[in-house]
C-alpha positions in Angstrom: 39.8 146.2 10.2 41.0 147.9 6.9 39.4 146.8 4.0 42.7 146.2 2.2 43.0 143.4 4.8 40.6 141.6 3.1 42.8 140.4 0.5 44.5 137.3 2.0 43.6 134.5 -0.4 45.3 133.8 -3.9 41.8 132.1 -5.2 39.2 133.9 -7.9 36.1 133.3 -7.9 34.7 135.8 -9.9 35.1 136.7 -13.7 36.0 139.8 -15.6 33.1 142.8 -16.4 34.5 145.1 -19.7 32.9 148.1 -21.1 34.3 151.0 -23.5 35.4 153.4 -22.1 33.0 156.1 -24.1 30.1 154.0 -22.1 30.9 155.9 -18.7 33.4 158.5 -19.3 32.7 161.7 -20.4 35.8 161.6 -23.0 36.1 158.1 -23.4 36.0 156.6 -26.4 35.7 153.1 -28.5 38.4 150.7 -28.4 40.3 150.9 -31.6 42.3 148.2 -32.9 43.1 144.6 -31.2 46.4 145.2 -29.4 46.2 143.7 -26.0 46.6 145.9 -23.2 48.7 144.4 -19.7 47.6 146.3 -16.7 50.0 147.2 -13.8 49.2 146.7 -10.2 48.3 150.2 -8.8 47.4 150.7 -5.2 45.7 153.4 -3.2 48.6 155.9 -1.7 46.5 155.5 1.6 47.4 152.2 1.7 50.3 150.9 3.5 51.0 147.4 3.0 53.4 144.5 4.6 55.6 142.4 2.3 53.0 139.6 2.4 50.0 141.6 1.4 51.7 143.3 -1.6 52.9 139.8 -2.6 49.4 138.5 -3.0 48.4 141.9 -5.0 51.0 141.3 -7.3 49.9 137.8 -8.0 46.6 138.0 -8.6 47.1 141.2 -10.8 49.7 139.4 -12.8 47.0 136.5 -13.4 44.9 139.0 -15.1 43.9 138.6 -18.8 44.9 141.5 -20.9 42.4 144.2 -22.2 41.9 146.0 -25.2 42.7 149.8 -25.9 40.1 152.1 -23.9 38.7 149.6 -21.6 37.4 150.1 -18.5 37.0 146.4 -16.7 36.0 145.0 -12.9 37.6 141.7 -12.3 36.0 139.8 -10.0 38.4 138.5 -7.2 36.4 137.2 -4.1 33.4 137.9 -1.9 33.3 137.6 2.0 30.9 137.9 4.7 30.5 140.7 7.4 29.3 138.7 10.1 28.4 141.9 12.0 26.0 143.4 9.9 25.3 141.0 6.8 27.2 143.0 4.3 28.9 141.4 1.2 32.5 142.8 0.7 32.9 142.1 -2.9 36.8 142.2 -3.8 37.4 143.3 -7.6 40.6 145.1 -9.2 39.1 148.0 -11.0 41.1 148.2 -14.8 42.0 150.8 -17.4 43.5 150.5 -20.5 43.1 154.1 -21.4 47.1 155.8 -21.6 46.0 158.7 -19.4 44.9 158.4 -16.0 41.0 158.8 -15.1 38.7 159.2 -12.2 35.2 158.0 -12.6 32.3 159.8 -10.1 28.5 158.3 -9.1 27.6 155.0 -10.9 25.5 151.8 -9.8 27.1 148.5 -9.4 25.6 145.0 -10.3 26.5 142.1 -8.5 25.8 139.2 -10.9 25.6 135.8 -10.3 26.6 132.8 -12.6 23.5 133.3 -14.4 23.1 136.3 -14.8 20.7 137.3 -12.3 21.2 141.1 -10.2 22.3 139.2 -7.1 23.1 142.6 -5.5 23.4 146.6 -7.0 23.7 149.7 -5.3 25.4 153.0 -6.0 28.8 153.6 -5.5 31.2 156.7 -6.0 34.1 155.9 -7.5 35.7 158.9 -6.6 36.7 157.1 -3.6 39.6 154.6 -5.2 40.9 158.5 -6.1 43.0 159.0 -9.4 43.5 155.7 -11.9 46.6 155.5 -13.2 47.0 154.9 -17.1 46.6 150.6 -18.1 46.5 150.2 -14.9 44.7 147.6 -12.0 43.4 149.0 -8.9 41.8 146.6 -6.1 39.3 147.7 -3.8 36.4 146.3 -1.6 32.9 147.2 -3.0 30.8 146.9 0.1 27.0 145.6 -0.6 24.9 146.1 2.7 21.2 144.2 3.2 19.6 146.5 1.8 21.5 146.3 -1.8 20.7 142.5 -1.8 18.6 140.5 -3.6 19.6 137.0 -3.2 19.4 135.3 -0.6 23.1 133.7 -0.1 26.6 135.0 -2.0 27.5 133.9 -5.4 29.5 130.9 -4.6 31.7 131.1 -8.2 31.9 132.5 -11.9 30.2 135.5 -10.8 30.4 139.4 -12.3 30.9 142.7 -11.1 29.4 145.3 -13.6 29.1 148.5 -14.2 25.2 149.7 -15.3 25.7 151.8 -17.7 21.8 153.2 -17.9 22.8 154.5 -14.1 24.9 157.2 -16.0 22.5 157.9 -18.7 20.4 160.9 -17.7 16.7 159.9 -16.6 14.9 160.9 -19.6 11.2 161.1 -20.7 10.0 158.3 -23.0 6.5 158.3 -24.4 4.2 155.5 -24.6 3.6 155.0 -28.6 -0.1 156.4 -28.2 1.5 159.4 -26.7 4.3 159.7 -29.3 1.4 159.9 -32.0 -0.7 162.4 -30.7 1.7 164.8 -28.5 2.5 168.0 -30.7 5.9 169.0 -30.3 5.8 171.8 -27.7 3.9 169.3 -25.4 6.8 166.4 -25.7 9.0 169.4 -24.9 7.3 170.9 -21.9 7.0 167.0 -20.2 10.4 166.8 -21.0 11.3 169.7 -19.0 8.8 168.7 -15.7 10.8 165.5 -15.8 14.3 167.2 -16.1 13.0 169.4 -12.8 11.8 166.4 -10.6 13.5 164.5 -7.8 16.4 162.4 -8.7 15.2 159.1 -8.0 17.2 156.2 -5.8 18.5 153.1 -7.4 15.4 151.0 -7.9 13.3 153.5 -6.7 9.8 153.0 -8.8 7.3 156.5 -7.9 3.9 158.3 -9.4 3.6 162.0 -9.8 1.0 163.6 -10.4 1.0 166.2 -13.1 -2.4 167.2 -14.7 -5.9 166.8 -13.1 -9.2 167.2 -14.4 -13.2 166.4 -13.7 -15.5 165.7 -16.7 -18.8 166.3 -17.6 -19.7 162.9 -17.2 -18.6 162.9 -13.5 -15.5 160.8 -14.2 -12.1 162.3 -13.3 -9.0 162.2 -15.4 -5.6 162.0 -13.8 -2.6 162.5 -15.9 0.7 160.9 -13.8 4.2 160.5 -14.7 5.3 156.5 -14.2 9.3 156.8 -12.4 11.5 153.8 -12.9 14.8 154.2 -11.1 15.4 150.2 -12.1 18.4 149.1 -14.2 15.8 147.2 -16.1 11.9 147.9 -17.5 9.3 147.4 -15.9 5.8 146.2 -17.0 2.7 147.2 -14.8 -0.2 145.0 -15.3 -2.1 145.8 -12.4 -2.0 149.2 -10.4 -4.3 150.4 -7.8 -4.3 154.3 -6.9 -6.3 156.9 -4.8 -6.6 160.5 -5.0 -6.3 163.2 -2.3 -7.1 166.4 -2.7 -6.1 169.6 -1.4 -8.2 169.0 2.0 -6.6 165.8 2.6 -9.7 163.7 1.7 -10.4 160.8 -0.5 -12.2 162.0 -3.5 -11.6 158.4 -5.8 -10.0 154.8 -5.6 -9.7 151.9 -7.5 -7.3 149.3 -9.7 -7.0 150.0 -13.0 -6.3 146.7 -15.4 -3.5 147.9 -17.9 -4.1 145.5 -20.4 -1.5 145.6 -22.8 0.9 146.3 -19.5 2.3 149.6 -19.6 6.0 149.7 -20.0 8.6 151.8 -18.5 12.1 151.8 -19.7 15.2 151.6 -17.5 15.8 154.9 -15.9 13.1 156.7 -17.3 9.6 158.1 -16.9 6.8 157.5 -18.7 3.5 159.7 -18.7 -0.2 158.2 -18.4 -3.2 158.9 -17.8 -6.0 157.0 -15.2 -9.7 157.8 -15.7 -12.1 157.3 -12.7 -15.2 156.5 -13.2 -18.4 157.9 -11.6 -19.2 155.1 -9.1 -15.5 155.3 -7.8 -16.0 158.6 -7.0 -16.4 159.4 -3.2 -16.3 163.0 -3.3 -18.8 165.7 -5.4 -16.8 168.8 -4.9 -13.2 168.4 -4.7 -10.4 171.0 -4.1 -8.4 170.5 -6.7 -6.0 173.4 -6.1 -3.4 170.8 -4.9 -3.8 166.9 -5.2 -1.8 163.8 -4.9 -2.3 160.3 -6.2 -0.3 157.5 -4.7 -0.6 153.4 -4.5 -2.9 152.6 -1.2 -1.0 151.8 2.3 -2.8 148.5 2.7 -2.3 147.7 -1.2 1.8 147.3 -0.6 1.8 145.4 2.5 
């Protein structure tokens, strides 16, 4: 079934989502006075519509609230099931106010419910609704599969569709405060530049990456990691247990280190640290150093 089929019922449930337009365009910028803004009913030229389908566009894009100059909005229409697979099909008109027409690429999506809570988010490229039309209003499907969710059932009413803006920020290096301190310059820069060079990371994708290793003359053995947090959100780790391979593919330590204050990582960022073994969780005398990896346990994330 086409997706445009979708669009049978006159009822909203959801509400509207507004950013400025600066917030995810390249050459957007703030709105700028309080004129308000109609928005015109634009439809994909791939679509082809009967008499009945375009009337229920038209209404429920003239029942839309006006925006302000150089907004970018999602207005929440409905949600429906996919029986077949479990997806949400989340129904939303996707709004400009901007008086040239824009195309918007890669950004994550937030399904929210009446509360507030991430009831869903995954990354979608916008590329797909192809060019927007200036103060214009666009509906499209935004398909959620299992995987995206994180609620259990749909939001029933008053929920959001919005844009996370920190998915279009680029993943940055931020330094604890002890770091910030103590780092000279050229060392802030040359993390800075291993973090630009690593794998992008998935939405919500939290990894550790090992990055400077070294044995003391006290037998313990410091490993310096970088912290990945592909959330929308921070993250606090209180609690993080870790063993270290080395270039033989042995265990050489293990343990779970308390982090007590928790260690913070900002939305879509990565933060350096560094996890000191001690002796007596040291299994191995003579490691190869000459590669290593350091990763949470199997058995500790079942």
């Amino acid at each position: 079934m086409k997706l445009f089929n979708l669009f049978k019922k006159t009822d909203k449930t959801g509400l509207d989502s507004t950013v400025e337009s600066e917030e995810i365009l390249e050459n957007g910028q703030a709105g700028l006075g309080d004129e308000d803004i109609e928005t015109e009913l634009s439809l994909h030229e791939q679509w082809s519509l009967t008499q009945e389908q375009e009337y229920v566009f038209r209404f429920l894009a003239n029942e839309l609230e006006p925006l302000k100059p150089n907004q970018i909005s999602l207005s929440g229409i409905d949600i429906d099931l996919e029986p077949a697979n479990g997806s949400w099909l989340v129904k939303a008109f996707f709004r400009s106010s901007l008086d040239q027409a824009i195309t918007v690429g890669e950004i994550e999506l937030l399904l929210l419910d009446e509360e507030g809570n991430t009831a869903a988010s995954a990354e979608f490229d916008l590329n797909e609704l192809g060019e927007i039309p200036a103060r214009s209003a666009r509906p499209w499907v935004f398909v959620f599969e299992k995987k995206d969710q994180l609620a259990e059932e749909i939001p029933a009413t008053n929920w959001k569709l919005a844009f996370n803006v920190h998915s279009m920020m680029p993943h940055q290096l931020e330094l604890a405060p002890t770091w910030e301190e103590q780092l000279p310059a050229e060392q802030k820069e040359a993390l800075a530049n291993i973090v630009s060079d690593l794998p992008k990371l998935k939405p919500r994708e939290v990894n550790i990456a090992g990055f400077q290793i070294q044995s003391q003359d006290d037998q313990t053995i410091a490993a310096s990691v970088f912290v990945r947090n592909g959330h929308s959100k921070q993250i606090n780790i209180e609690k993080l247990p870790l063993e270290l391979i080395d270039a033989t593919g042995e265990l050489v330590a293990r343990g779970t280190f308390d982090l007590n204050p928790p260690l913070s990582v900002k939305a879509n960022s990565t933060t350096p640290w560094t996890f000191i073994y001690p002796k007596e969780l040291v299994k191995k005398d003579e490691p190869d150093f000459s590669r290593w990896t350091i990763r949470v346990p199997q058995d500790a994330t079942n």
